[in-house]
N, C-alpha and C positions, 0 to 999 in steps of 0.2 A: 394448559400445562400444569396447573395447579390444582385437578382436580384430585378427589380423592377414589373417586369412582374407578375403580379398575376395569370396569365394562364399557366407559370411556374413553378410557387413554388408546387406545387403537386410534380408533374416531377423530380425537382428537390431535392425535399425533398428524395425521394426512390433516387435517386442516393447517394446522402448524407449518407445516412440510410447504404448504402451498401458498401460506401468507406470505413468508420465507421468499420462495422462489418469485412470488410479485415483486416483492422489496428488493429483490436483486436486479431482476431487471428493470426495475426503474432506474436504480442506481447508476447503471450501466448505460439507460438511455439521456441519462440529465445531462445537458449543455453547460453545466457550470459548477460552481460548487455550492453557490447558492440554491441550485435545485436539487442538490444532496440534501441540504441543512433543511430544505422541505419537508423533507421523510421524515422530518421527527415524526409525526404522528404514526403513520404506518409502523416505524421501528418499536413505537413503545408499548405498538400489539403484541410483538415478540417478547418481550419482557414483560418482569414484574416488579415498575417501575414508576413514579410519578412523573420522573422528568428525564430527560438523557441533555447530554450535549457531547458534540464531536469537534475537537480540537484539529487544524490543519496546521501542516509544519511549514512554516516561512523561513528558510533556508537563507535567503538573502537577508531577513533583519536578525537571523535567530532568535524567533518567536515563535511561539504556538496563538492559532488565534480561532474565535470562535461567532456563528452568529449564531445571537439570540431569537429564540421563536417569535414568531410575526405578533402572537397573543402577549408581548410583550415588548414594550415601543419606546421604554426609559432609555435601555444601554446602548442597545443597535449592533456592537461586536466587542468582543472582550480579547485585550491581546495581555500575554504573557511572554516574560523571560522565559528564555530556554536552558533554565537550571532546576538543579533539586530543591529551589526552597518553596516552590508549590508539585502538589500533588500530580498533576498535570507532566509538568515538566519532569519530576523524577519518574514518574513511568516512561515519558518520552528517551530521556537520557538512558532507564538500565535496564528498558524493555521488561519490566516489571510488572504484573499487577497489583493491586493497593484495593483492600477490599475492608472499608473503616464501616464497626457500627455507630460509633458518634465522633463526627467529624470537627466537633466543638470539644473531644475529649485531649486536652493536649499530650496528656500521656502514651494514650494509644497512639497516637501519630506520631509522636516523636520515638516509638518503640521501632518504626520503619527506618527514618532515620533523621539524629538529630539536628538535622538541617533543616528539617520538612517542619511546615507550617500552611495551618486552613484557614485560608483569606476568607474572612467571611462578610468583607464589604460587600460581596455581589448578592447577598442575600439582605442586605441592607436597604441598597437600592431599585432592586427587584420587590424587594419584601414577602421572596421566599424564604423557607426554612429546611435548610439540610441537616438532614439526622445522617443514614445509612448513605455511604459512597463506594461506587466499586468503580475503579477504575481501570483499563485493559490499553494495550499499547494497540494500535493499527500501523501492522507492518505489510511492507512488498518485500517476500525474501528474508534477509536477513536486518533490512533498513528502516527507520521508522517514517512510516509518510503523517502519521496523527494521535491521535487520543481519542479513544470511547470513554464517556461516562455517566454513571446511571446514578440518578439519586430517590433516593428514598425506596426503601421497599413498600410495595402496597399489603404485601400478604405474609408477616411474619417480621423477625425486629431485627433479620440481618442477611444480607445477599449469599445464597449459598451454592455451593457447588453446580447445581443445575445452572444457580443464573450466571456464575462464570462461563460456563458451558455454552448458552447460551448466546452471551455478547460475544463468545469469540466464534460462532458460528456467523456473525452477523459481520465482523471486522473484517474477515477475510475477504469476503468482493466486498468492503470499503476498501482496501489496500490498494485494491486494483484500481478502484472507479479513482482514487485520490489521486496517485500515480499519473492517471491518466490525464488529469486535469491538470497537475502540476508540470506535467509537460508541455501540454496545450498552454500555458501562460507564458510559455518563456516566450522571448519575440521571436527566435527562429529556432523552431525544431531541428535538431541534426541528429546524425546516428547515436553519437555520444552525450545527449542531454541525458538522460537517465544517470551519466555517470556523475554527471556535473552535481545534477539535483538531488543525488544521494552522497553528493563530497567524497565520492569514488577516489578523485581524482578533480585537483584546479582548473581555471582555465590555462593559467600559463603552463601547465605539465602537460595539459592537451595542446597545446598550440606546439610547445616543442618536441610532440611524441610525431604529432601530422609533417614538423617541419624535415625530421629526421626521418620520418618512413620515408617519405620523398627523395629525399638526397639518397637514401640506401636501397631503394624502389623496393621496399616488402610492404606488407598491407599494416596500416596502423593498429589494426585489431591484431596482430602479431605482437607489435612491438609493445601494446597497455599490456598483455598478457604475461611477454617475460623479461620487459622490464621495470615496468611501475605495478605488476605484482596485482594486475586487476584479476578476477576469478572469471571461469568460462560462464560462471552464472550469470555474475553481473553483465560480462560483456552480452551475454543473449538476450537477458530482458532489457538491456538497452538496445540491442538491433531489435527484438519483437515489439517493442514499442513504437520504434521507428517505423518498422516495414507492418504494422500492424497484423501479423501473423504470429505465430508461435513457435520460441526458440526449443528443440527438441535435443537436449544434448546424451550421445549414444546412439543415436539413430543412423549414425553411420557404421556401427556394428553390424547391421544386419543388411548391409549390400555389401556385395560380390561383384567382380569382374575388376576390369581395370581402371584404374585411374581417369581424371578428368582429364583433356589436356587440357592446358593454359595454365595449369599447377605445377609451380617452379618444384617446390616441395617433394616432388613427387610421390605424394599419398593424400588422403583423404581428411584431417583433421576434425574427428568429433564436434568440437566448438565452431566448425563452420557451418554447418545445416541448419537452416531456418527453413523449415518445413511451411508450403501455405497452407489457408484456413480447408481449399477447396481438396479433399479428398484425391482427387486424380492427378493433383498434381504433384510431381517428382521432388525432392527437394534440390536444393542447386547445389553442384557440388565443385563449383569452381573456384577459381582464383579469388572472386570478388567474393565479401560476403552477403547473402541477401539472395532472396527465393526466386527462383528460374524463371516463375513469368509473373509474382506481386511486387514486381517494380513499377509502379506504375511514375515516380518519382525522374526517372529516366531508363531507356529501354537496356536490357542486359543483355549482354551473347548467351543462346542457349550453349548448356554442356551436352557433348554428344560422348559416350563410350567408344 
């Protein structure tokens, strides 16, 4: 990506393109999060970078926390507050990126903000040396699941547009694979983990949003919506995480005819279609939310017109 050959960059663009698409499906396929933290090396073919590291967000201790690469056997994982007085945590906190040419300059850093401060015991103990940092947030949506960060430029004295460019090509399936994993940790998967693990909403707001749909018999995804003020968005990639298909919302615009029955409502609600993965199949358009036949969780009434 750094060449300067312009009878290259074609070329090398379709290479790029295809490293890219490896590194995402691994990401995609890794069982943990420790086989995300694997990829460094593949990842820092994408870049023009000596080192990265990827912060995951720990919701329940509020920390960001990271492992260190296997080529390095001192630290093992590095956890962080989840505040602005590292660089880390204030990109997590204002979804910001932070792109320092000397990270040991306290002026420049403190020009971000005067709270911010670069810990440079890890480079102590490591006995690496951080010059050039660029740091980018990894979000799902609008929430943040982690932190990318790139150190040292290899080819020039400061990360530039391209290589912001770059990392954020690379964060986006992180967002997901992270997501994905931070739900797989909880002890019990439910429809509403995504909301929990993104501090949507408590557990005790969910317990009394479930205790109240019941008493009042409407569906709790009714009730987060208009009365704890959750967004159709949120509530769909929490049910698409669940029902692991993909939340499509507006996709009820473009069907016609009648109504489902068994929908008290009587209409069809945009935010209820979760479309499955499999082309032929219909989305559900009933009372429950959740795809007509990727339930496999428990069997659902089909909707007939």
């Amino acid at each position: 990506m750094w060449l300067e050959d312009t009878a290259t960059v074609q070329p090398e663009k379709v290479r790029y393109d295809k490293k890219l698409y490896d590194v995402i499906n691994a990401m995609n396929e890794a069982k943990s999060f420790d086989g995300i933290f694997n990829l460094c090396n593949e990842i820092l073919m994408l870049v023009d970078a000596e080192r990265m590291s990827m912060y995951v967000l720990d919701y329940d201790k509020k920390e960001l926390y990271t492992r260190v690469p296997a080529r390095i056997d001192v630290v093992g994982e590095i956890r962080l507050p989840l505040n602005e007085n590292s660089i880390a945590g204030y990109v997590a906190l204002t979804h910001k990126s932070v792109n320092l040419v000397n990270a040991y300059n306290q002026a420049e850093v403190a020009r971000i903000s005067p709270s911010l401060v670069f810990d440079g015991s890890w480079d102590k103990k490591t006995g690496f040396r951080t010059r050039q940092l660029l740091t980018v947030p990894i979000l799902h949506g609008e929430s943040v699941v982690g932190v990318f960060q790139l150190l040292n430029k290899k080819h020039g004295k400061r990360f530039t547009e391209e290589d912001e460019e770059n990392a954020n090509l690379i964060v986006k399936p992180l967002g997901i694979a992270f997501l994905n994993h931070i739900l797989l940790s909880q002890k019990q998967r439910t429809k509403f983990g995504y909301l929990l693990a993104q501090n949507k909403i408590t557990q005790e707001e969910l317990n009394a949003a479930i205790t109240e749909a019941r008493k009042s018999k409407i569906d709790t995804e009714s009730l987060l919506i208009d009365r704890y003020k959750i967004s159709k968005a949120d509530l769909g990639a929490s049910l698409s995480a669940f029902y692991n298909c993909p939340f499509i919302e507006g996709f009820a615009a473009a069907l016609e005819g009648p109504v489902c029955r068994g929908d008290p409502s009587g209409h069809t609600p945009l935010h209820r279609l979760v479309r499955a993965r499999n082309s032929n199949r219909r989305p559900y358009r009933g009372h429950h939310w959740g795809p007509e036949n990727g339930g496999s969780r428990r069997k659902r009434r089909r909707c007939h017109n």
